[in-house]
The first five atom37 places (N, CA, C, CB, O) and aatype in JSON, in Angstrom:
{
  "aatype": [20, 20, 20, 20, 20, 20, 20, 20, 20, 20, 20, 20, 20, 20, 20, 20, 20, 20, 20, 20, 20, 20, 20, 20, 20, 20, 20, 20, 20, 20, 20, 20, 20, 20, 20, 20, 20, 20, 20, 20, 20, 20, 20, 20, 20, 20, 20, 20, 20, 20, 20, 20, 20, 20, 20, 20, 20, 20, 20, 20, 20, 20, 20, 20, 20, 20, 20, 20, 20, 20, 20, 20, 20, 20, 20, 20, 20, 20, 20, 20, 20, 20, 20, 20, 20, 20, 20, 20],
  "atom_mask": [
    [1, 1, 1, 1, 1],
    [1, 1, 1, 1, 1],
    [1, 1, 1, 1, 1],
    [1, 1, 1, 1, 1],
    [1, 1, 1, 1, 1],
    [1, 1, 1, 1, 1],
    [1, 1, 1, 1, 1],
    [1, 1, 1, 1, 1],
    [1, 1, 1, 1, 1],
    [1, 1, 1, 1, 1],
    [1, 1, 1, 1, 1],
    [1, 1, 1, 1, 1],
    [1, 1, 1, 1, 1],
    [1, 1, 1, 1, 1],
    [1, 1, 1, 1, 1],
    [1, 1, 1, 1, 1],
    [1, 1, 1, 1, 1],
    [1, 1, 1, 1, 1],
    [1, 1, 1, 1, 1],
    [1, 1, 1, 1, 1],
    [1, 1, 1, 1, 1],
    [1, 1, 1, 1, 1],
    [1, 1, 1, 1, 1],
    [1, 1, 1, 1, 1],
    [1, 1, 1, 1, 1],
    [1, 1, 1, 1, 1],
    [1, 1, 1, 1, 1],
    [1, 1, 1, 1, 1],
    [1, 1, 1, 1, 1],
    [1, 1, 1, 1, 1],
    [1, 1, 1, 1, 1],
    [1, 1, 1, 1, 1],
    [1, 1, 1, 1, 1],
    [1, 1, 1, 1, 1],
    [1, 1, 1, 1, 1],
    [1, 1, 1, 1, 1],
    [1, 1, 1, 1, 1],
    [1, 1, 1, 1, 1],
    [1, 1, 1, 1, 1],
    [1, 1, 1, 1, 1],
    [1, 1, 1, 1, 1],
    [1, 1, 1, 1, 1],
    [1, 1, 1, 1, 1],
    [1, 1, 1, 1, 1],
    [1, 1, 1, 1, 1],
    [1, 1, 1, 1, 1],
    [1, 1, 1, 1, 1],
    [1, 1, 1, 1, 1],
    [1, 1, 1, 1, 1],
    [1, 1, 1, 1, 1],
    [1, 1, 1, 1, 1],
    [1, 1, 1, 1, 1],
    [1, 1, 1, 1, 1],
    [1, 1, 1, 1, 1],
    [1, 1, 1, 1, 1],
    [1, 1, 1, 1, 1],
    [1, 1, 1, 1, 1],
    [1, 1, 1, 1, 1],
    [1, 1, 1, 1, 1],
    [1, 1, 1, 1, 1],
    [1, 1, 1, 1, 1],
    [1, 1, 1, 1, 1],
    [1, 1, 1, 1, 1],
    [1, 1, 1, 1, 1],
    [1, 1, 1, 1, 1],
    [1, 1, 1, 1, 1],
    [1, 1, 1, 1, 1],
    [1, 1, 1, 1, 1],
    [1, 1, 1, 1, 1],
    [1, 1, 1, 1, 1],
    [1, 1, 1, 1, 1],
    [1, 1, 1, 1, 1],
    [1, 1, 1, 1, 1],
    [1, 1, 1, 1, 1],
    [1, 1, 1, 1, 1],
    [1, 1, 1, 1, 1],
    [1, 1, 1, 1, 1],
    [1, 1, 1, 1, 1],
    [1, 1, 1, 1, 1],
    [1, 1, 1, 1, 1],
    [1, 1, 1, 1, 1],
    [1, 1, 1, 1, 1],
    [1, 1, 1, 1, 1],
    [1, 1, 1, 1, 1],
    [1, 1, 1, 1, 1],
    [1, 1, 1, 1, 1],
    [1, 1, 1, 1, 1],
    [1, 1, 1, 1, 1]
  ],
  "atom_positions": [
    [[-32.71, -27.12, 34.8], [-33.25, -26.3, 35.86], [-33.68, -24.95, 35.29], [-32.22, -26.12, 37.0], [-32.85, -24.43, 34.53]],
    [[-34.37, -24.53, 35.42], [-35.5, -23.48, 35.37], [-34.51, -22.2, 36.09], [-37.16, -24.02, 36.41], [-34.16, -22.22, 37.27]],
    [[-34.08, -20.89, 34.93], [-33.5, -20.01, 35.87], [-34.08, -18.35, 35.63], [-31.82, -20.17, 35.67], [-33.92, -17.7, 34.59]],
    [[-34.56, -18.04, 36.47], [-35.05, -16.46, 36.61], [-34.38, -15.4, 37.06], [-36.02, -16.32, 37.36], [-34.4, -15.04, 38.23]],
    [[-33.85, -14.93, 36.31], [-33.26, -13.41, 36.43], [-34.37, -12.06, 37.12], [-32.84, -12.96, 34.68], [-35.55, -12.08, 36.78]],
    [[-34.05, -11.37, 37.72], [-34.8, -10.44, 38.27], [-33.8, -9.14, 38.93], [-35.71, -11.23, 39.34], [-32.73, -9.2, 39.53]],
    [[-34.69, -7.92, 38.52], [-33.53, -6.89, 38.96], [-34.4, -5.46, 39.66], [-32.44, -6.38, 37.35], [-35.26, -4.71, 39.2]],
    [[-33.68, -5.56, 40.98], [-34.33, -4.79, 41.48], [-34.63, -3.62, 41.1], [-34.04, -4.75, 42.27], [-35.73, -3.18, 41.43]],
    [[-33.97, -3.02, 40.52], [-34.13, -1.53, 39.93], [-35.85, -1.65, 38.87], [-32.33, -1.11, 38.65], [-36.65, -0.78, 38.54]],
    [[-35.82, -2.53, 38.74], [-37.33, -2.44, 37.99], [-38.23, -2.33, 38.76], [-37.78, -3.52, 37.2], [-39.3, -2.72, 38.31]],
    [[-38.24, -1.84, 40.06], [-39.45, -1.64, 40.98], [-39.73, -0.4, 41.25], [-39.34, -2.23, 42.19], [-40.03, -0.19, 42.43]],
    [[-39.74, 0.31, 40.67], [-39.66, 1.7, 40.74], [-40.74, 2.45, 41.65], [-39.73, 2.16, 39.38], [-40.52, 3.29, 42.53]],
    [[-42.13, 1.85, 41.15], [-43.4, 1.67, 41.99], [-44.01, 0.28, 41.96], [-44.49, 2.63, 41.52], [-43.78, -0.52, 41.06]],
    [[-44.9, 0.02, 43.15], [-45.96, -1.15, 43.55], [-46.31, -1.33, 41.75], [-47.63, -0.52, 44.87], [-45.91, -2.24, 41.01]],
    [[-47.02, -0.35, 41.45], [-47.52, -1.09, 39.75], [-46.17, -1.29, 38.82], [-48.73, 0.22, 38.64], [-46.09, -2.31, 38.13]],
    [[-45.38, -0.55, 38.8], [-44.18, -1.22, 37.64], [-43.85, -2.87, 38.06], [-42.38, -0.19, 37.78], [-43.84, -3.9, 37.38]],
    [[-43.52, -2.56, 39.79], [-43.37, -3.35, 39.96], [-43.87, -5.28, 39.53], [-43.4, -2.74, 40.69], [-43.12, -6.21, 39.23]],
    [[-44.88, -5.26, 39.63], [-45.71, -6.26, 39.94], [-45.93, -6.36, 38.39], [-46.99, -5.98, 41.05], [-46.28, -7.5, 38.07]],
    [[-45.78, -5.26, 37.05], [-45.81, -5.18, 35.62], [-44.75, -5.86, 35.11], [-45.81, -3.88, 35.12], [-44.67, -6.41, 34.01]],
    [[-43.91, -5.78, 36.03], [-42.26, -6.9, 35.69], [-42.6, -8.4, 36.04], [-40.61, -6.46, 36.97], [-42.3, -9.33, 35.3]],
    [[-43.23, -8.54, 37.19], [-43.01, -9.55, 37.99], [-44.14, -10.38, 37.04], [-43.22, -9.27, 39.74], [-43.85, -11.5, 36.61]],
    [[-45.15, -9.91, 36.8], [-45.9, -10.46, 35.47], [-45.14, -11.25, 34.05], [-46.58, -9.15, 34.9], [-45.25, -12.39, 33.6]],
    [[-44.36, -10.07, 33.61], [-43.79, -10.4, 32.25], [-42.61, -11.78, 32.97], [-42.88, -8.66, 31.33], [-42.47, -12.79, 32.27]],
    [[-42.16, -11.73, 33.8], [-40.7, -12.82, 34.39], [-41.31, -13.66, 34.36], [-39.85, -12.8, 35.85], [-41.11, -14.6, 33.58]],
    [[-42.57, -13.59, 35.46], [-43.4, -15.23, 36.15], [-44.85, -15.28, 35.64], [-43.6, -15.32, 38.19], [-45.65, -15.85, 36.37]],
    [[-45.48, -14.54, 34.03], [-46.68, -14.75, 33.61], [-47.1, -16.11, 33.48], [-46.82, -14.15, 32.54], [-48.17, -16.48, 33.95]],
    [[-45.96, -17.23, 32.59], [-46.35, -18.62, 32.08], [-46.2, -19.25, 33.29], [-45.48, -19.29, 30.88], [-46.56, -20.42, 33.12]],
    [[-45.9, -19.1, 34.25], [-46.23, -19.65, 35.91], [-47.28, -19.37, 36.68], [-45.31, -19.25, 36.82], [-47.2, -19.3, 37.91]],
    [[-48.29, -19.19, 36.05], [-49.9, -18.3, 36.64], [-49.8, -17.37, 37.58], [-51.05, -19.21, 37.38], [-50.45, -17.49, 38.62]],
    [[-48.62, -15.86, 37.26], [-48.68, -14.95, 38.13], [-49.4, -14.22, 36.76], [-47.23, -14.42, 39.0], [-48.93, -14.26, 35.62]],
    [[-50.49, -13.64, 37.1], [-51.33, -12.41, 36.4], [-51.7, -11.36, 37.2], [-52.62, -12.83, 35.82], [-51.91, -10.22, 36.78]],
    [[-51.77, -11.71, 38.32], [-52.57, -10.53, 39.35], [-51.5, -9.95, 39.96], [-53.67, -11.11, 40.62], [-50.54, -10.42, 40.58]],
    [[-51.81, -8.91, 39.68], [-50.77, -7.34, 40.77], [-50.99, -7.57, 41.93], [-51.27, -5.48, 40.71], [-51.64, -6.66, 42.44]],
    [[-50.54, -9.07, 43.21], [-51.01, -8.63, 44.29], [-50.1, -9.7, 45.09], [-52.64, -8.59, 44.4], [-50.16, -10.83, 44.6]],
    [[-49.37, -9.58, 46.08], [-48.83, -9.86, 46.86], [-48.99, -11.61, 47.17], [-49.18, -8.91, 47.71], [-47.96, -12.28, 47.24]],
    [[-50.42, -12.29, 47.35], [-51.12, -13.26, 47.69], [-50.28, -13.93, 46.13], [-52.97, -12.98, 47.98], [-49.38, -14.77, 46.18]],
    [[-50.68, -13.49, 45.18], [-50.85, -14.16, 44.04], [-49.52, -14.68, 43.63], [-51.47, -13.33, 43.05], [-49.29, -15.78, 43.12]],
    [[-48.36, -13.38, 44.04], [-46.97, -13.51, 44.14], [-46.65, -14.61, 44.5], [-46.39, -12.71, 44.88], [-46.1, -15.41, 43.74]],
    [[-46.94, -14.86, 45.77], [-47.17, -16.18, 46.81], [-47.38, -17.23, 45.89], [-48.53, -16.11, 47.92], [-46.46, -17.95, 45.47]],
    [[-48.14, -17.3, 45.68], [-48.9, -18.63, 45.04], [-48.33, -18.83, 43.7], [-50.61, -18.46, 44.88], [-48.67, -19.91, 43.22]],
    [[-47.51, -18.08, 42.9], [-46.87, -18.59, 42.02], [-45.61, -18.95, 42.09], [-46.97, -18.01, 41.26], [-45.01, -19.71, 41.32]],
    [[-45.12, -18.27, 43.26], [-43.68, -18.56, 43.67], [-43.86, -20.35, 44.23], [-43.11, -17.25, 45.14], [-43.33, -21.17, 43.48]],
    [[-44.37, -20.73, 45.14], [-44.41, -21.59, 45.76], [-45.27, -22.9, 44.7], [-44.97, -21.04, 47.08], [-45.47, -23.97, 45.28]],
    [[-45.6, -22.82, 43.7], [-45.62, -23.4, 42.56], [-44.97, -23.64, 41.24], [-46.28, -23.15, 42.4], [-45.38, -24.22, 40.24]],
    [[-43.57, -22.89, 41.58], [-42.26, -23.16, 40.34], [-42.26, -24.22, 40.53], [-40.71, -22.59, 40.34], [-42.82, -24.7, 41.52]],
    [[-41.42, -25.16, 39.33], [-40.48, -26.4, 39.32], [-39.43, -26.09, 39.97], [-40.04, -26.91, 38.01], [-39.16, -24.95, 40.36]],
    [[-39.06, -26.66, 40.07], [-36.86, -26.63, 40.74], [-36.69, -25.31, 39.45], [-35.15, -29.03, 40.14], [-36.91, -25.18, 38.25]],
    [[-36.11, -24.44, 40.71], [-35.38, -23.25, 40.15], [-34.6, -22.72, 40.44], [-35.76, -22.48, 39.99], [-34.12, -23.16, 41.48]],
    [[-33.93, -21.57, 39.89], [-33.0, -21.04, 40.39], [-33.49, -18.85, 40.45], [-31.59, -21.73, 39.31], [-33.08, -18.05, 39.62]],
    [[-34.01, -18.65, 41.15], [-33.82, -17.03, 41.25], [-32.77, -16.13, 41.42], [-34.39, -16.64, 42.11], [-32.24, -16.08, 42.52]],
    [[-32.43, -15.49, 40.62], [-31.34, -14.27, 41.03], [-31.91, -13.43, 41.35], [-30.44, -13.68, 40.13], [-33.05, -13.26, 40.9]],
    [[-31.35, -12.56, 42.27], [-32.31, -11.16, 42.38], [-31.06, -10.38, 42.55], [-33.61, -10.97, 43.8], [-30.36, -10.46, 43.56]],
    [[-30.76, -9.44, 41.25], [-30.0, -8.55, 40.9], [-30.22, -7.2, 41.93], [-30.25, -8.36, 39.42], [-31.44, -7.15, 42.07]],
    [[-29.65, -6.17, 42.65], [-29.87, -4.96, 43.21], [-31.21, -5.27, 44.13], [-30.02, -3.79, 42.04], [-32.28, -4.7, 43.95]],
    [[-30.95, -6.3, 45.19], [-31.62, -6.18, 45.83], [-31.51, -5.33, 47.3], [-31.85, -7.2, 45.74], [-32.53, -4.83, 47.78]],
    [[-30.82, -5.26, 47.66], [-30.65, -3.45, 48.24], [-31.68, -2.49, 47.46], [-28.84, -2.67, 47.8], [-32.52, -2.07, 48.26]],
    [[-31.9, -1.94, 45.94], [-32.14, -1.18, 45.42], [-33.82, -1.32, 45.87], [-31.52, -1.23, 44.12], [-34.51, -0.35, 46.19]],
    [[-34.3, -2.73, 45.83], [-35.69, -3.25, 45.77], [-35.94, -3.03, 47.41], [-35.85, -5.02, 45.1], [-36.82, -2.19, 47.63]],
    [[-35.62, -3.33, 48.03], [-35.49, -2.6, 49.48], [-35.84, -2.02, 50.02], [-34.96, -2.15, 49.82], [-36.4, -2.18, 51.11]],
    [[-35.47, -0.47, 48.98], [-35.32, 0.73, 49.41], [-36.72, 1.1, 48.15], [-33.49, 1.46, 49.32], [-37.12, 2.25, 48.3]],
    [[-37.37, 0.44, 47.17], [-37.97, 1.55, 46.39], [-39.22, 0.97, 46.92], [-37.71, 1.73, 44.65], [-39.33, 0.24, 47.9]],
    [[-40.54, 1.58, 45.81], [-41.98, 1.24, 46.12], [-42.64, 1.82, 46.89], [-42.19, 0.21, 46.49], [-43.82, 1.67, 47.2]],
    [[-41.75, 2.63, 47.29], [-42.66, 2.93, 48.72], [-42.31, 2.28, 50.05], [-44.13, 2.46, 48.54], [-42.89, 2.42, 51.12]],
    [[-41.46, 1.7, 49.82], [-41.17, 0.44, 51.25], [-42.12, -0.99, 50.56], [-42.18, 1.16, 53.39], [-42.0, -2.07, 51.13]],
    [[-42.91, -0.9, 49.49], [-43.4, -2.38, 49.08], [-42.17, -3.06, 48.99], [-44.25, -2.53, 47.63], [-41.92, -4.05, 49.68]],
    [[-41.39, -2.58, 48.17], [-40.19, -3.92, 48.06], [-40.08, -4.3, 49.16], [-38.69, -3.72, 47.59], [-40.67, -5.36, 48.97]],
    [[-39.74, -4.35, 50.51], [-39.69, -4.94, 51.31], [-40.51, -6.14, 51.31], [-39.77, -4.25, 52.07], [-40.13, -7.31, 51.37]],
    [[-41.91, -5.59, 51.23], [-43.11, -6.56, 51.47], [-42.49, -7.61, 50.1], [-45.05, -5.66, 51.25], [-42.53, -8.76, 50.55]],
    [[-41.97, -7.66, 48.72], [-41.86, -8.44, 48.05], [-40.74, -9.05, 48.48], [-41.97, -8.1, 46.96], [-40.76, -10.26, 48.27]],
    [[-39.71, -8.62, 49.03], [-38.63, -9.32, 49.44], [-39.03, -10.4, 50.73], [-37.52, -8.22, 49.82], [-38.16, -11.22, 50.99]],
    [[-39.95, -10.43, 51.33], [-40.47, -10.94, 52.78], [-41.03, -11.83, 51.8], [-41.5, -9.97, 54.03], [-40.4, -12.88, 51.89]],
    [[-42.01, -11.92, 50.82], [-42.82, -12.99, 50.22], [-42.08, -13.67, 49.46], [-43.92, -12.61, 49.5], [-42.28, -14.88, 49.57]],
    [[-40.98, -13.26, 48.45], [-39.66, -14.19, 47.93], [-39.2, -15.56, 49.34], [-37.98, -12.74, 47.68], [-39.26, -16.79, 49.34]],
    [[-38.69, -14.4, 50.51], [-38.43, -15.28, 51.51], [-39.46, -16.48, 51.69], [-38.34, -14.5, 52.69], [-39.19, -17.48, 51.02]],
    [[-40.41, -16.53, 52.35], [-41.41, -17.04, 52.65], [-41.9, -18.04, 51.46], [-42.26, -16.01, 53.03], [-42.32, -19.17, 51.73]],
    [[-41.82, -17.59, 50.16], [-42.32, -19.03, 49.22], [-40.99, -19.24, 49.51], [-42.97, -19.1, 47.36], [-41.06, -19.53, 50.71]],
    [[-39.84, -19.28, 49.22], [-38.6, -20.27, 49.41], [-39.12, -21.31, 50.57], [-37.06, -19.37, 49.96], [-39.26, -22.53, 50.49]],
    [[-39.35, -20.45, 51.62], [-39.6, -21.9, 52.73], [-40.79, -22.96, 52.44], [-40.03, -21.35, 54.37], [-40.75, -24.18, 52.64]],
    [[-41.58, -22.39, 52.04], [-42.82, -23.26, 50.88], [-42.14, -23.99, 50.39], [-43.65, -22.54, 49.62], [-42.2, -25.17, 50.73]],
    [[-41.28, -23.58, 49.44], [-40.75, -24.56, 48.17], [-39.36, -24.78, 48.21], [-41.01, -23.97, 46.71], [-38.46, -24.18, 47.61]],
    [[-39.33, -25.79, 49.06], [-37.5, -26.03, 49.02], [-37.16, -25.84, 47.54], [-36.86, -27.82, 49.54], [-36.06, -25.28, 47.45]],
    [[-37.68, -26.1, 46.43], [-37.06, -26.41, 45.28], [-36.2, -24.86, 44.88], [-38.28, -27.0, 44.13], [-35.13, -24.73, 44.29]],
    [[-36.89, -24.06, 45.31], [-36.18, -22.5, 44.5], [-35.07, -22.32, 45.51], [-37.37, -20.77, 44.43], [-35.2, -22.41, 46.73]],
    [[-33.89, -22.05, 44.8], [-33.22, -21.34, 45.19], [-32.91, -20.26, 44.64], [-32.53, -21.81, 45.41], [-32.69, -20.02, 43.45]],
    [[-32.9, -19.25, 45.98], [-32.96, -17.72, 45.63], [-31.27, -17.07, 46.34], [-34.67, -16.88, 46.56], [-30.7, -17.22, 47.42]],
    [[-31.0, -16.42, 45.21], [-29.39, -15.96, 45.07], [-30.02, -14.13, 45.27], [-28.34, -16.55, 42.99], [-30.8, -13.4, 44.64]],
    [[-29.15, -14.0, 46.53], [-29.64, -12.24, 46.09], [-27.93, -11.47, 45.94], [-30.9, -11.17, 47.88], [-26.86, -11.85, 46.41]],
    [[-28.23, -10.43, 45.21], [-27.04, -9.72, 45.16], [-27.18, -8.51, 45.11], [-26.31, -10.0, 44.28], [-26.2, -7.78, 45.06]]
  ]
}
């Protein structure tokens, strides 16, 4: 099984953000800084497993984007039964 580590504190802004989310989920065809694209690579993993380290922290930064990334995490999960997403 396929496992992705992720930590909220790396969201500091919308662009760091989405500069992480690149380097984690690049070889999964996430390239684009953009919410949609997020989508569409999430809901195209194999069986996985996501952690999402300080997600409180992701929450609260970006500007309020983390939210919007935490809502699209949600949302491909229901897409893709296969991921399971662990937050802490």
């Amino acid at each position: 099984m396929l496992y992705i580590l992720l930590d909220g504190r790396r969201f500091a802004s919308k662009e760091t953000g989405h500069r992480y989310l690149c380097q984690k989920l690049g070889p999964f065809r996430y390239h684009s800084p953009n919410l949609d694209a997020l989508h569409d690579a999430l809901t195209s993993l194999p069986p996985c497993r996501i952690r999402l380290r300080h997600a409180a922290t992701l929450r609260k930064s970006a500007d309020g984007y983390g939210s919007r990334i935490l809502q699209v995490l949600a949302d491909s999960v229901l897409e893709n039964p296969g991921i399971d997403l662990l937050l802490s």
